[in-house]
N, CA, C and O atoms as CSV, one atom per row, in Angstrom:
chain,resi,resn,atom,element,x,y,z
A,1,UNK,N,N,-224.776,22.912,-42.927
A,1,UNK,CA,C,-224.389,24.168,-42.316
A,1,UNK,C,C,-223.799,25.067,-43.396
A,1,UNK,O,O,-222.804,24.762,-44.053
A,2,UNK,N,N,-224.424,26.093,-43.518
A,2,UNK,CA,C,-223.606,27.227,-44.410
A,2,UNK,C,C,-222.259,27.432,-43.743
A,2,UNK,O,O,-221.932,27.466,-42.557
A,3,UNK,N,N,-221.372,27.597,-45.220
A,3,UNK,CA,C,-220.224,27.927,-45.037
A,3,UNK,C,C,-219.356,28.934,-44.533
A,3,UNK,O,O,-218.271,28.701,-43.999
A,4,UNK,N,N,-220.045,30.490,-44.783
A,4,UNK,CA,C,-219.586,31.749,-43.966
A,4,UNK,C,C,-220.556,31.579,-42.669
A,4,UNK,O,O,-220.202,32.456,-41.881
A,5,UNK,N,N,-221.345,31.026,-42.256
A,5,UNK,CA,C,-221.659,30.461,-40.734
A,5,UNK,C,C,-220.341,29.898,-39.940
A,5,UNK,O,O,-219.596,30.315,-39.052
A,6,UNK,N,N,-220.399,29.327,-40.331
A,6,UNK,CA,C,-218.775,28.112,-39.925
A,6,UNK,C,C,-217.944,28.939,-39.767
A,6,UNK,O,O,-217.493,29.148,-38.641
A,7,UNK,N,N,-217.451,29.743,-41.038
A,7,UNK,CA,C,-216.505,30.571,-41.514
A,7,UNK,C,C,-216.136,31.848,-40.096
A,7,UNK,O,O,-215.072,32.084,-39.524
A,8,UNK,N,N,-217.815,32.584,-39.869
A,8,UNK,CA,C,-217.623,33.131,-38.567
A,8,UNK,C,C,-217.598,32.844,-37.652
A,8,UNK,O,O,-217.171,33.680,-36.856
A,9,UNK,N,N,-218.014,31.520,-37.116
A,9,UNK,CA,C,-217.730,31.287,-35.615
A,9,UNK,C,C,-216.910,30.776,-35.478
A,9,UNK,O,O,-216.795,30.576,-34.269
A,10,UNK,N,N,-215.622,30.090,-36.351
A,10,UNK,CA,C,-214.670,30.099,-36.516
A,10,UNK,C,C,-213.707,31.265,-35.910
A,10,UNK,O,O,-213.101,31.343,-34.842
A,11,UNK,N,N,-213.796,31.996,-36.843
A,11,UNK,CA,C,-213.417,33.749,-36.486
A,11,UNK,C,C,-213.260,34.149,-34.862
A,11,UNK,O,O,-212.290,34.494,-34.188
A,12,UNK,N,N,-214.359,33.984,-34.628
A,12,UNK,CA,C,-214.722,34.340,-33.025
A,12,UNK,C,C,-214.511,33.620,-32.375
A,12,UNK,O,O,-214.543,34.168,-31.273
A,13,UNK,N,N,-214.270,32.570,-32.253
A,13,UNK,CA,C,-213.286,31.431,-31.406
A,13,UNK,C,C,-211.770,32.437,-31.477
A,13,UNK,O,O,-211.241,33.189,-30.659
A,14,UNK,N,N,-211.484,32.094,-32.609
A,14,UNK,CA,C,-210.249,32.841,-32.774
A,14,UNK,C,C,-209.882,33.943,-32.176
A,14,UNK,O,O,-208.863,34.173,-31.525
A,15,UNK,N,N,-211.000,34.781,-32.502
A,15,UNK,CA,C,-210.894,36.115,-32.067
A,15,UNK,C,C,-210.572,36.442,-30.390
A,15,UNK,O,O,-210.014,37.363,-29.794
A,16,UNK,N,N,-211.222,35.202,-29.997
A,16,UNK,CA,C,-211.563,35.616,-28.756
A,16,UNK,C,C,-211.025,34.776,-27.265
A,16,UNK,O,O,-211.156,34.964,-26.056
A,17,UNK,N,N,-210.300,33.676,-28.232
A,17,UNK,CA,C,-209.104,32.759,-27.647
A,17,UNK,C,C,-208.359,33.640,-26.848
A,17,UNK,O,O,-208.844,33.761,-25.724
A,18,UNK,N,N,-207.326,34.306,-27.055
A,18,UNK,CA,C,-206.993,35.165,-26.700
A,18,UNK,C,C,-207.139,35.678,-25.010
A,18,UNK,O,O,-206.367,35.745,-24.053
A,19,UNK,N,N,-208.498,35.966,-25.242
A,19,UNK,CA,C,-209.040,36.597,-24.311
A,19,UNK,C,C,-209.283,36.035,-23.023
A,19,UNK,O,O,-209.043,36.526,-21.920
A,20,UNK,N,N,-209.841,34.833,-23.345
A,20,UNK,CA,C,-210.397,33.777,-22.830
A,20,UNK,C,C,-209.008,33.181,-21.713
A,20,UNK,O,O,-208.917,33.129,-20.486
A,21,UNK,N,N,-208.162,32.836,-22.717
A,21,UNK,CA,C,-206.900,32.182,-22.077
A,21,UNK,C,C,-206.281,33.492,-20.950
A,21,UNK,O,O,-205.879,33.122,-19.847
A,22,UNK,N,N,-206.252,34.531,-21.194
A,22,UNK,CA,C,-205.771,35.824,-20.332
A,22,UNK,C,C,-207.039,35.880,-18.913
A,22,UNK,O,O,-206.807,36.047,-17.715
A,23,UNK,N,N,-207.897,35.746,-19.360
A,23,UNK,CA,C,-209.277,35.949,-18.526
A,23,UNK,C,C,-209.031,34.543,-17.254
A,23,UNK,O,O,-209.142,34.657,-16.034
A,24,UNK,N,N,-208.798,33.712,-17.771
A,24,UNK,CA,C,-209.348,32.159,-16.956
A,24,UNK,C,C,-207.434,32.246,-16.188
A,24,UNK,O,O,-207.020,31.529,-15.277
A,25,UNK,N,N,-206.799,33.108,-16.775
A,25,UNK,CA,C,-205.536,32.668,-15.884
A,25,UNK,C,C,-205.184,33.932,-14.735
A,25,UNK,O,O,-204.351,33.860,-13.832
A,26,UNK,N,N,-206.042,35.050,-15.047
A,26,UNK,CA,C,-206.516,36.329,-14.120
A,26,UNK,C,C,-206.932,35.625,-12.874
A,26,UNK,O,O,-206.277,35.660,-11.833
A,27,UNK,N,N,-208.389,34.794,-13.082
A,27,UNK,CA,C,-209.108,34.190,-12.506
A,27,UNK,C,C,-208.265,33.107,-10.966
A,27,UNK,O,O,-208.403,33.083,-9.743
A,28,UNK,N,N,-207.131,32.118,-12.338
A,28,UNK,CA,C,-206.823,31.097,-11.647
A,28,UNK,C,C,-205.540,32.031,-10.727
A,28,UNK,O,O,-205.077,31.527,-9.704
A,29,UNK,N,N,-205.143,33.146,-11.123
A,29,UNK,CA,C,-203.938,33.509,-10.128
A,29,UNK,C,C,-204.077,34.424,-9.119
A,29,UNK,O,O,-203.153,34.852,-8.429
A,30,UNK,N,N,-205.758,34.859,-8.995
A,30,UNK,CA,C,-206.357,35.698,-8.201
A,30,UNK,C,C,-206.626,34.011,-6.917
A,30,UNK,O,O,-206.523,33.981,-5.691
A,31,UNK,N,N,-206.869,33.208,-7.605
A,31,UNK,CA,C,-207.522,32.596,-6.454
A,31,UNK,C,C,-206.513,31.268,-5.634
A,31,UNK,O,O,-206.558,30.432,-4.731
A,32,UNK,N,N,-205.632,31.820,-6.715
A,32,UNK,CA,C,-204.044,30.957,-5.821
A,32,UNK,C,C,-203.667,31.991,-4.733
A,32,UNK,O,O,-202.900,31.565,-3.870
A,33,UNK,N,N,-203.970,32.950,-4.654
A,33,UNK,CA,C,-203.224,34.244,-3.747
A,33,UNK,C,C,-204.175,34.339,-3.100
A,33,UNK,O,O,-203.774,34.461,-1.942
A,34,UNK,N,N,-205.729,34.371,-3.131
A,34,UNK,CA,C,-206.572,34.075,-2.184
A,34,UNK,C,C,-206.408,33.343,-1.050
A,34,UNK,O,O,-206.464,33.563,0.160
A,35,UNK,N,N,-206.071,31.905,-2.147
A,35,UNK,CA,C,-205.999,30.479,-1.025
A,35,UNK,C,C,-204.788,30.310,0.352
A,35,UNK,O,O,-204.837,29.855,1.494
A,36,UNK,N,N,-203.609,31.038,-0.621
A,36,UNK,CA,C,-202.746,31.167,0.378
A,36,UNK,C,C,-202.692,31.969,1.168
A,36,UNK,O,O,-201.972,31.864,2.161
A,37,UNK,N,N,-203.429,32.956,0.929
A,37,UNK,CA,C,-203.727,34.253,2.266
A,37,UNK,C,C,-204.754,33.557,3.140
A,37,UNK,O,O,-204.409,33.437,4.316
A,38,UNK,N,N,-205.318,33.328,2.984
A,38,UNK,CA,C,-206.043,31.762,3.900
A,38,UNK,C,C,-205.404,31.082,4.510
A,38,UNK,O,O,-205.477,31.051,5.738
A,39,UNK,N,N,-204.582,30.335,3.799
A,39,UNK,CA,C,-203.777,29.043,4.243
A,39,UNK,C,C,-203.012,30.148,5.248
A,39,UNK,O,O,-203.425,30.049,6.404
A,40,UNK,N,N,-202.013,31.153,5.064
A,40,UNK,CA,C,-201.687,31.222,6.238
A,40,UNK,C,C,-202.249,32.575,7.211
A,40,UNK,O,O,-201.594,33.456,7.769
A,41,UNK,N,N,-203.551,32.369,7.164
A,41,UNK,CA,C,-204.288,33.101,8.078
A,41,UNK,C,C,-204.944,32.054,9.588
A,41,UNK,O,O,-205.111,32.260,10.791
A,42,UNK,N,N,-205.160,30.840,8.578
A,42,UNK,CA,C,-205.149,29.779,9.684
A,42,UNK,C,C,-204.309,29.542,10.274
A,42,UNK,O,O,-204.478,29.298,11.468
A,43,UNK,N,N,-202.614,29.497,9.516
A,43,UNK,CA,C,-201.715,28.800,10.814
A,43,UNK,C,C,-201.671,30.389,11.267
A,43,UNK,O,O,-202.827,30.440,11.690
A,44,UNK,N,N,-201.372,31.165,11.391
A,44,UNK,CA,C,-201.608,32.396,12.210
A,44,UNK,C,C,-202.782,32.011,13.442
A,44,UNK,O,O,-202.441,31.581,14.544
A,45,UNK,N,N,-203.898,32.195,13.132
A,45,UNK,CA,C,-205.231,31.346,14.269
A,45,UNK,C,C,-204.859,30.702,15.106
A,45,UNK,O,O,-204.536,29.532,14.899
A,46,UNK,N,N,-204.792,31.270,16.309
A,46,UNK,CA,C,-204.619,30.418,17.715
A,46,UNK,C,C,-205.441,29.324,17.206
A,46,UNK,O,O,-204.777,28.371,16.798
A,47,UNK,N,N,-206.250,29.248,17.152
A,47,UNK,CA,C,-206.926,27.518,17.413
A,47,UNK,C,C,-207.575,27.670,15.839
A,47,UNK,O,O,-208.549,28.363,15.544
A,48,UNK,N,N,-206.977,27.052,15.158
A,48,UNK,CA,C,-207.341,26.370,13.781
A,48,UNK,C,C,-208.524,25.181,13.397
A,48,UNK,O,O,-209.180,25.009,12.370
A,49,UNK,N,N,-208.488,24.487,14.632
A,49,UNK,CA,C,-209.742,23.849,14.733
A,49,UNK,C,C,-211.036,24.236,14.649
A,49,UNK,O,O,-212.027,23.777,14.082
A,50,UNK,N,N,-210.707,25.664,15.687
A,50,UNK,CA,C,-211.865,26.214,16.124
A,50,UNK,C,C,-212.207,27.393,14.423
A,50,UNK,O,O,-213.353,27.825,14.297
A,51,UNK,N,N,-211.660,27.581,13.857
A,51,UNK,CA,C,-212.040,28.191,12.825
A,51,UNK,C,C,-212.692,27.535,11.412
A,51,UNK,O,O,-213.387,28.038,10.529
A,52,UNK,N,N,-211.933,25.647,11.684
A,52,UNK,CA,C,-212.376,24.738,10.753
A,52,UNK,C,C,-213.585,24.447,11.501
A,52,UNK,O,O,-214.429,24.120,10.667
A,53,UNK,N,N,-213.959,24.416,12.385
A,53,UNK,CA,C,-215.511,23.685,12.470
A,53,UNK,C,C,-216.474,24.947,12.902
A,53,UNK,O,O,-217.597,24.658,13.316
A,54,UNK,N,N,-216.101,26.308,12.829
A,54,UNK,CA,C,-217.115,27.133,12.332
A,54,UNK,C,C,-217.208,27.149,11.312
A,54,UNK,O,O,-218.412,26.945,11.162
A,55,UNK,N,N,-216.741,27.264,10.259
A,55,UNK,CA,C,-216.901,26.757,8.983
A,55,UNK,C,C,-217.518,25.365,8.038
A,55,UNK,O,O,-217.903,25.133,6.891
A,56,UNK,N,N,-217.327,24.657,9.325
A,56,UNK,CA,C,-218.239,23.261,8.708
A,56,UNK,C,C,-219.689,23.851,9.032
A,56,UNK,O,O,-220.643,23.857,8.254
A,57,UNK,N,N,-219.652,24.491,10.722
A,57,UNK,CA,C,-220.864,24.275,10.733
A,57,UNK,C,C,-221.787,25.433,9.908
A,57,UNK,O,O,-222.966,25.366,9.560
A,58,UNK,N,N,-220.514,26.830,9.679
A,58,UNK,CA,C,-221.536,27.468,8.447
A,58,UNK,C,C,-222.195,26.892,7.617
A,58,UNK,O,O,-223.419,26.990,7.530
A,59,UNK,N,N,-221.025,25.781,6.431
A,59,UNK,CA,C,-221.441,24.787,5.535
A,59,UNK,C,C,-222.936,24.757,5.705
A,59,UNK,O,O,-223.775,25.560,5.298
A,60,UNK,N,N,-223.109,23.403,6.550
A,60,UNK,CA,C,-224.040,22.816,7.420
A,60,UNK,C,C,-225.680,23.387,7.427
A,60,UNK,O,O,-226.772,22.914,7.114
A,61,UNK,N,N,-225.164,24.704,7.983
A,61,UNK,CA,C,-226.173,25.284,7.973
A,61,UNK,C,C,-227.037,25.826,6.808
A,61,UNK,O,O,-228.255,25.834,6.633
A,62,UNK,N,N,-225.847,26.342,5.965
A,62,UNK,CA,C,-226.362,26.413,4.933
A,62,UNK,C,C,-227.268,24.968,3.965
A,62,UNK,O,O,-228.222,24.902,3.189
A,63,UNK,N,N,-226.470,24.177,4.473
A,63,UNK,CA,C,-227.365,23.100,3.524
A,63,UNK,C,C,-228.915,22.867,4.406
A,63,UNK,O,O,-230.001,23.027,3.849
A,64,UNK,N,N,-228.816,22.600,5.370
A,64,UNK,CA,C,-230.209,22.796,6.477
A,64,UNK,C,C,-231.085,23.336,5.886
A,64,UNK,O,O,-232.121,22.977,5.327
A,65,UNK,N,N,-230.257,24.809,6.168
A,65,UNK,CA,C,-231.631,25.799,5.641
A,65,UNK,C,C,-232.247,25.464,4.050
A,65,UNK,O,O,-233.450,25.234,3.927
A,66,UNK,N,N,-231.221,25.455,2.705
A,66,UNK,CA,C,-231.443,25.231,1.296
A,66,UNK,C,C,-232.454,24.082,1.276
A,66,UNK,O,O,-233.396,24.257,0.504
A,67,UNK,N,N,-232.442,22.775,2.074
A,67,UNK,CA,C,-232.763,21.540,1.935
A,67,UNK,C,C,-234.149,21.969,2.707
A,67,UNK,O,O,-235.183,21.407,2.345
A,68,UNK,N,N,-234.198,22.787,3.588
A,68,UNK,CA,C,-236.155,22.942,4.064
A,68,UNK,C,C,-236.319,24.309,3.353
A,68,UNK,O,O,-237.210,25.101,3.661
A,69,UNK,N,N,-235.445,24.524,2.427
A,69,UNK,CA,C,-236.772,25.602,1.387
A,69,UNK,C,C,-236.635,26.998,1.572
A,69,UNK,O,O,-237.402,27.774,1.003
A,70,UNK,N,N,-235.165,27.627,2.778
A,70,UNK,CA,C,-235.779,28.479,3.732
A,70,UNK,C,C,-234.957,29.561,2.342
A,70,UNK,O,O,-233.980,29.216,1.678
A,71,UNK,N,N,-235.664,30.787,2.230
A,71,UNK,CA,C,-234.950,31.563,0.622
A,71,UNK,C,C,-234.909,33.060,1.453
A,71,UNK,O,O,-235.887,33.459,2.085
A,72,UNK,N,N,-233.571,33.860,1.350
A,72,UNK,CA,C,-234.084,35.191,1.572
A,72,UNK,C,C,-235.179,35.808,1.260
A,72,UNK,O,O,-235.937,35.258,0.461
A,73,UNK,N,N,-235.472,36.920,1.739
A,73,UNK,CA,C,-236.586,38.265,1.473
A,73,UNK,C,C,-235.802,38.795,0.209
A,73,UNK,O,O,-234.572,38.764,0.179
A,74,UNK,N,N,-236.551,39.277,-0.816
A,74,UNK,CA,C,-236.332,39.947,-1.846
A,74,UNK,C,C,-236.507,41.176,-1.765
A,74,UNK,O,O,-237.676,41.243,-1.384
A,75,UNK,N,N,-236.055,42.418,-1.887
A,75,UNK,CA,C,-236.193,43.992,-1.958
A,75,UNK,C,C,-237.808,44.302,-2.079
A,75,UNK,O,O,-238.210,45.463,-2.152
């Protein structure tokens, strides 16, 4: 391996560490505040059950359909 090869992607790791670490913790604290606006949107939900097993059976469905092939219409 050439040495100013190395030398730059070196660099750009570096460079871009930074970024990366700010970016992925944007990410992780957007989706902690997500989860808990969730979490208590369910105990809010008269019937919590009834909101967990529409949701399974969205799941569900979705795998149904993926597993026989079925693909949206494209534009």
């Amino acid at each position: 391996m050439n040495l100013s090869l190395a030398t730059s992607h070196l660099e750009r790791v570096v460079i871009l560490a930074p970024a990366i670490v700010i970016g992925a913790g944007l990410v992780l604290g957007v989706l902690i505040l997500l989860g808990r606006a969730f979490a208590d949107s369910i105990r809010e939900f008269g019937h919590p059950r009834l909101l967990i097993a529409g949701g399974v059976a969205l799941v569900g469905i979705v795998v149904v359909l993926t597993w026989l092939g079925v693909s949206l219409p494209k534009e």
